[in-house]
N, C-alpha and C positions, 0 to 999 in steps of 0.2 A: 619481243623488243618493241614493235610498234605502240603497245600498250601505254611502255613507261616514258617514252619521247614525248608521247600527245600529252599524256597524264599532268607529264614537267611543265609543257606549254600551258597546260590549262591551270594550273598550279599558279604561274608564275602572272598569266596573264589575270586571273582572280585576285593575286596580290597587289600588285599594281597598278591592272590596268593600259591600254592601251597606251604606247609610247610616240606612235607617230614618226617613227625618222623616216627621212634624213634630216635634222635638223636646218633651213634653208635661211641664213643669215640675214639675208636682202629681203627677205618677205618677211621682217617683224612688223609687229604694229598697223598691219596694212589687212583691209577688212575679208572679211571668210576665211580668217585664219585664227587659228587658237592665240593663248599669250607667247608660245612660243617660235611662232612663224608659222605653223605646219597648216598646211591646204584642208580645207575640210571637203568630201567629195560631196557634190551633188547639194550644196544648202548653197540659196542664193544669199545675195548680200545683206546684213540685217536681221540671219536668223537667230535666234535665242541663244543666249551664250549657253543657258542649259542643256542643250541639246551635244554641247562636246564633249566628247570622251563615248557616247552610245553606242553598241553593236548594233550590228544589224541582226534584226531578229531570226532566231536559228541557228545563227553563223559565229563562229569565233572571230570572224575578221573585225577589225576597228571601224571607227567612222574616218580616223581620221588618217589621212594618207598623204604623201611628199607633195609636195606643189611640180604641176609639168611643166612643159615648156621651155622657158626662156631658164628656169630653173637644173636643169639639166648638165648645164655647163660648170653649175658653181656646185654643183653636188659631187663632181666627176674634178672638179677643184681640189673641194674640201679632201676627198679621200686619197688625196695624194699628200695634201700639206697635212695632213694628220698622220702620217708614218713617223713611228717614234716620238710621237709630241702628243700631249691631252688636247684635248677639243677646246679648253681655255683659249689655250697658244694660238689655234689654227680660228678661231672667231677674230684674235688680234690682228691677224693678215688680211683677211674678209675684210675687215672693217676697211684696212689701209687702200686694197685693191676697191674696193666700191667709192670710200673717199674722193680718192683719186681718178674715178671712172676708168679704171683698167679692167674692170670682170666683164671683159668680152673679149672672144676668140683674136680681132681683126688687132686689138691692143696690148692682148698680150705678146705677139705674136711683132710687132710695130717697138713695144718698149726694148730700149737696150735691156741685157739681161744683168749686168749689175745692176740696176736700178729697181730690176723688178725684184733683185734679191733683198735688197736693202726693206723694200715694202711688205715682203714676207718673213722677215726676219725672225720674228717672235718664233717663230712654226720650227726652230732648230731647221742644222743642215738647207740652210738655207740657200747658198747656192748649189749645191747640187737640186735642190729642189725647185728653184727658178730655172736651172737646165732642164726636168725633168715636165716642168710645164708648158716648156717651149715646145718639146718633141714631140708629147702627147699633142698640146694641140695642133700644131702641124699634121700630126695623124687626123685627127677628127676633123682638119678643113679638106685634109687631101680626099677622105673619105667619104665625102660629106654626113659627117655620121649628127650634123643639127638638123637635116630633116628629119622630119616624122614617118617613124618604119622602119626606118634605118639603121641598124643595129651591129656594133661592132664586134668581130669574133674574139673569144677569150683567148686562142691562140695568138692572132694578131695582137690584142695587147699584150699577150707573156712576151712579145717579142720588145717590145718596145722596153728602151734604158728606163730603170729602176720601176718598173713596173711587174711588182709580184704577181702568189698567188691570189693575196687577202686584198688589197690594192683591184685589182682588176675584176674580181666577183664583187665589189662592194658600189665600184660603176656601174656594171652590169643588171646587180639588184636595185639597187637604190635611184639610177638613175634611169637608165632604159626597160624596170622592170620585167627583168630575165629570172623566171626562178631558178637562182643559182645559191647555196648557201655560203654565207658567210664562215669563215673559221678562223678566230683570234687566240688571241694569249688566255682570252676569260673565260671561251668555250672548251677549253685542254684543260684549266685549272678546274673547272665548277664539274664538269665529268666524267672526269678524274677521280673526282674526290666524290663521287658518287658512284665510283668503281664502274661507270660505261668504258671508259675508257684505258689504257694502261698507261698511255704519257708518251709513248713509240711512236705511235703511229704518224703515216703521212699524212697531209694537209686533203689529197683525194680521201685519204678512206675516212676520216672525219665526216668530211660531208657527205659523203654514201652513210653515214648511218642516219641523217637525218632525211634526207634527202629519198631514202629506200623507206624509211618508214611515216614518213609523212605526205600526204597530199600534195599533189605539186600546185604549187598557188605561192606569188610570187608575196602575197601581201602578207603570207602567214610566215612565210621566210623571213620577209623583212621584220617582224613583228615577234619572233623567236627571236632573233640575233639581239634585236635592243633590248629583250628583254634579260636575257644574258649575259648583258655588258653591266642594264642596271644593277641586276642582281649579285653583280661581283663586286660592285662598289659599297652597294648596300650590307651586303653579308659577306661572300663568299672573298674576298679582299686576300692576299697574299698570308696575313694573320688574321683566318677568319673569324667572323664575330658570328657564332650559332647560334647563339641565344635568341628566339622569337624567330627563327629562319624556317620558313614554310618546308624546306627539303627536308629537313631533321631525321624525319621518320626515315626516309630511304636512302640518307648518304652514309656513306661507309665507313667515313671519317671518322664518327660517333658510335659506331660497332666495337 
């Protein structure tokens, strides 16, 4: 099994190429980052735009990686206002909360919470999800999980109001770079239909198959999941489009 896990990743990551998420809204157009916000690691300011998208030699990993820091907060945002909503919707919130200098812990936490639903709106379920902002952050000041080191347990977030499974691993990876895997609606549909999968199973044993057969390395994690999500947009889509689809040969679908 290990064979054909890595195989997909290298498959998919030859296809496409290095994805880069989390996609981090507030660092567009701001320099040592690609056109899409993303941190490039280790290139000072000013280096050669050709130089993005490059592995590092030997390695599967990307060049390019989530922005830290101060980014952390809005990453661990995003993957809440993206529950049940496309990434479209939850940039429209970003947008509002940066507008309005609300994407920090002390003002989310400060604004009445109609207010802040109204400014999240786009992102659906919106005031449950302005509830859901509040508590979490509250957790993360109580905890002080904005220092560096500091890392919150997955069980403590499963505790926390409307904070799932996929929800809480996707802070954990994306934000405080925990190799934990992701597992969404597009990693059940694509192998599935590459017969890894049966469609049953739970949200753990999902990630024990990647997770048991892959390296634990949080960036190759990260870097599976997006590619995952691209590739279900691109081909694998609820009415898949097969034709020119890299997996062909080994999905099941096509048997």
């Amino acid at each position: 099994m290990n064979k054909i896990i890595l195989q997909i990743y290298k498959t998919l990551l030859e296809e496409y190429g290095p994805q880069g998420w989390w996609p981090v809204y507030s660092l567009r157009n701001t320099e040592c980052r690609d056109a899409r916000g993303y941190f490039i690691e280790d290139l000072p300011i000013g280096t050669s735009s050709d130089l993005l998208g490059q592995r590092r030699e030997g390695s599967l990993l990307p060049t390019i990686l989530p922005p830290r820091g101060t980014s952390k907060f809005e990453i661990a945002i995003g993957a809440i206002l993206t529950q049940n909503t496309a990434w479209t919707n939850v940039e429209k919130a970003l947008a509002n909360l940066i507008k309005q200098n609300i994407l920090d812990p002390n003002k989310i936490m400060d604004i009445d919470q109609k207010e802040l639903a109204e400014l999240i709106r786009s992102s659906g379920y919106y005031n449950q999800k302005a509830k859901k902002l509040k508590k979490f952050t509250h957790y993360l000041q109580e905890g002080n999980f904005f220092r560096d080191g500091n890392i919150p347990a997955r069980e403590n977030l499963l505790e926390l109001w409307g904070i799932g499974k996929e929800t809480a691993d996707s802070i954990l990876l994306y934000a405080y770079k925990v190799p934990v895997f992701v597992v969404d609606t597009y990693t059940i549909r694509i192998f599935k239909r590459l017969g890894l999968l049966e469609g049953k199973e739970k949200y753990d044993e999902i990630t024990k198959l990647f997770t048991e057969n892959l390296k634990t390395d949080y960036l190759v994690f990260q870097e599976y999941h997006a590619l995952i999500v691209y590739h279900a947009k691109e081909h694998c889509r609820k009415k898949p489009i097969c034709e020119a689809c890299v997996l062909n040969k080994i999905c099941k679908k096509n048997i």
